[in-house]
Phi, psi and omega in degrees: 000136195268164193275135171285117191257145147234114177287127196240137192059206212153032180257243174295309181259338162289352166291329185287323188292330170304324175283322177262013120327312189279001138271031187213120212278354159284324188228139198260151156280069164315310229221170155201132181227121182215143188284332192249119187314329164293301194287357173304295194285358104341271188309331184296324181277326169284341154234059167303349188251004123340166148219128219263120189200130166298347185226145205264351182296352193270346175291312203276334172278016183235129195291316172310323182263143206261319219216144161222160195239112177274114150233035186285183162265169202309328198270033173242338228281322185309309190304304178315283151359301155345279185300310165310293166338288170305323170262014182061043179259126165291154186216108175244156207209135142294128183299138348288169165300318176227173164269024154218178169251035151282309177312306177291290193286338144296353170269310169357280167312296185287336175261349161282358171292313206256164167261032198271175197233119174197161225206161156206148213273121144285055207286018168252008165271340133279005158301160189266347191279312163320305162331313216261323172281318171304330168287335194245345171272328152325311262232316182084004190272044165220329182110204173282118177318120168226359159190145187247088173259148197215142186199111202221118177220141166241184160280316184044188170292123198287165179281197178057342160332320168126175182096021191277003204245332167274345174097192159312160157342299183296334203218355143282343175220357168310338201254295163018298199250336175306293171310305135325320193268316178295322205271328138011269202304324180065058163196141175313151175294123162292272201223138164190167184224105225236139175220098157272177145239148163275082159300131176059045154074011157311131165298357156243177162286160209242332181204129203217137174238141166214161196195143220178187177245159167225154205311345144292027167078341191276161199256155121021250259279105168260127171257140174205106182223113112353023171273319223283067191064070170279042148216013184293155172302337189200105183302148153188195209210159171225118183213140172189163187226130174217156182225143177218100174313161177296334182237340207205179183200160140229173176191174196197120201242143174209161170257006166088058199190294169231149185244132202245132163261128134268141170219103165271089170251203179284306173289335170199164157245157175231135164243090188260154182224119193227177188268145173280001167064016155072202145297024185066332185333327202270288154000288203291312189304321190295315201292313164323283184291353145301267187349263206349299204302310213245007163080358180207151220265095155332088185258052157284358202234118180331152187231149182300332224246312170312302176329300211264357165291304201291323163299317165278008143243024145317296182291331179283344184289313183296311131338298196281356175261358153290331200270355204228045155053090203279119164275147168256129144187135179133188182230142138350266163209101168289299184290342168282328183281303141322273180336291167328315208295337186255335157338288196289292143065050173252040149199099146200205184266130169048051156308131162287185181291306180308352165253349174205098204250028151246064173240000000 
């Protein structure tokens, strides 16, 4: 018998969690819920065999559904949680679990608590290419990991777009590689020093670099912006990860299409090349129906306590770059321009829906 879902929000990533629910032969969509009437009239085209419902409460009130996938913004997420929590629903949630982080370690609190199965998607800790540097650092053919660089810039979402409930950049898509680089390491944050700028005069930073220790001795540096030619003829983007051992290193590059390993250690080198897979969902989800099936929680699969480390310190990273003399450069309006510019839009990074609604 496939598992009953209800999907709570219906914007960019609950589209993405609809398709590949619906491809994935464990689980049914019962529910799909959005406060905004368009994106309803979305679902409805895209899920007939839903029920289409503006209040999500009608979800926690149907006893048939076992799992709900929160892709809501952060400062609904707590309440939701709650509410799962209370009626034995299982839970995968979008990053962060709440908007703050009192809020997040009481979303903590409450599912380390519950005997419910729940998750939040950190999807780059399940990606394989990562999996595959993690393996090679296990492997000792690199000697001891003694420093971790990560490095990820776009056009991305520009500011004022929305998501204002996730925070700036370094901490709506920052704590992602905040969280990757600890689980790198397999150790806790120590010490760090964050140097943003405010592009085009935004009041937060738009792009930030840091770098620092972890309570094992290994070192650092995450770059992370949403800068990277938002107004260029031809978008394009840098993202790579390299880990480097005492004796050997990998690293790993993707277009967001294929994802490339190198791993140079002492006994072999390796090249590996894959489809880069997207946000993983599909993953998360198999990892969700195996927990569901067998009654015990997979701990391949990211955890609210993982979310809510990594977000808090995202904000502390973020904080210490307020302190260390934050510059403005651009204007106003540049970012009035970039906005038009993404408007118009049918193909770039991190379009919402409401900018492209046949997506």
């Amino acid at each position: 018998m496939k598992t009953p879902v209800g999907i709570i929000g219906f914007g960019r990533m609950g589209r993405c969690y609809l398709k590949e629910l619906q491809q994935n032969e464990a689980f049914e969509v019962a529910y799909i819920c959005d406060n905004d009437a368009e994106s309803r009239e979305v679902a409805r085209k895209q899920a007939p065999e839903a029920q289409i419902v503006a209040d999500d409460q009608v979800i926690f009130d149907d006893n048939n559904v076992q799992l709900v996938v929160l892709s809501t913004t952060a400062d609904a997420r707590l309440q939701q949680i709650r509410r799962a929590c209370a009626t034995g629903k299982h839970i995968i949630a979008e990053k962060p679990i709440a908007d703050t982080p009192e809020n997040e370690w009481e979303a903590v609190r409450l599912v380390e608590q519950s005997p419910i199965m729940s998750t939040a998607n950190m999807y780059l800790q399940n990606s394989w290419y990562h999996e595959a540097m993690s393996e090679a650092v296990k492997s000792g053919d690199l000697g001891e990991l003694a420093i971790v660089r990560i490095c990820h810039m776009t056009p991305g979402l520009a500011p004022g777009e929305g998501h204002e409930s996730e925070g700036p950049s370094f901490h709506d898509c920052g704590m992602h590689y905040v969280n990757l680089a600890r689980w790198l390491a397999q150790s806790e944050y120590k010490t760090w020093h964050a140097q943003g700028i405010r592009m085009w005069d935004w009041k937060d930073p738009w792009w930030l670099q840091v770098h620092g220790t972890f309570e094992n001795g290994i070192v650092y540096d995450i770059t992370q912006g949403f800068v990277y030619g938002q107004l260029s003829k031809d978008q394009t983007h840098n993202s790579y990860v390299e880990l480097i051992g005492t004796k050997g290193f990998c690293r790993m590059k993707h277009d967001f299409k294929t994802a490339v390993v190198d791993i140079h250690g002492v006994t072999e080198t390796k090249h590996i090349e894959r489809p880069h897979g997207g946000k993983n969902i599909d993953r998360l989800i198999a990892l969700m129906a195996e927990s569901i099936e067998t009654g015990k929680r997979n701990i391949c699969m990211p955890s609210f306590r993982d979310s809510a480390i990594a977000s808090e310190y995202a904000w502390k990273m973020l904080e210490d770059a307020r302190k260390n003399e934050l510059p403005s450069i651009g204007t106003h309006e540049e970012l009035e321009e970039i906005w038009e510019h993404r408007r118009n839009l049918k193909d770039g990074y991190g379009l919402l829906p409401r900018l492209n609604k046949n997506v």
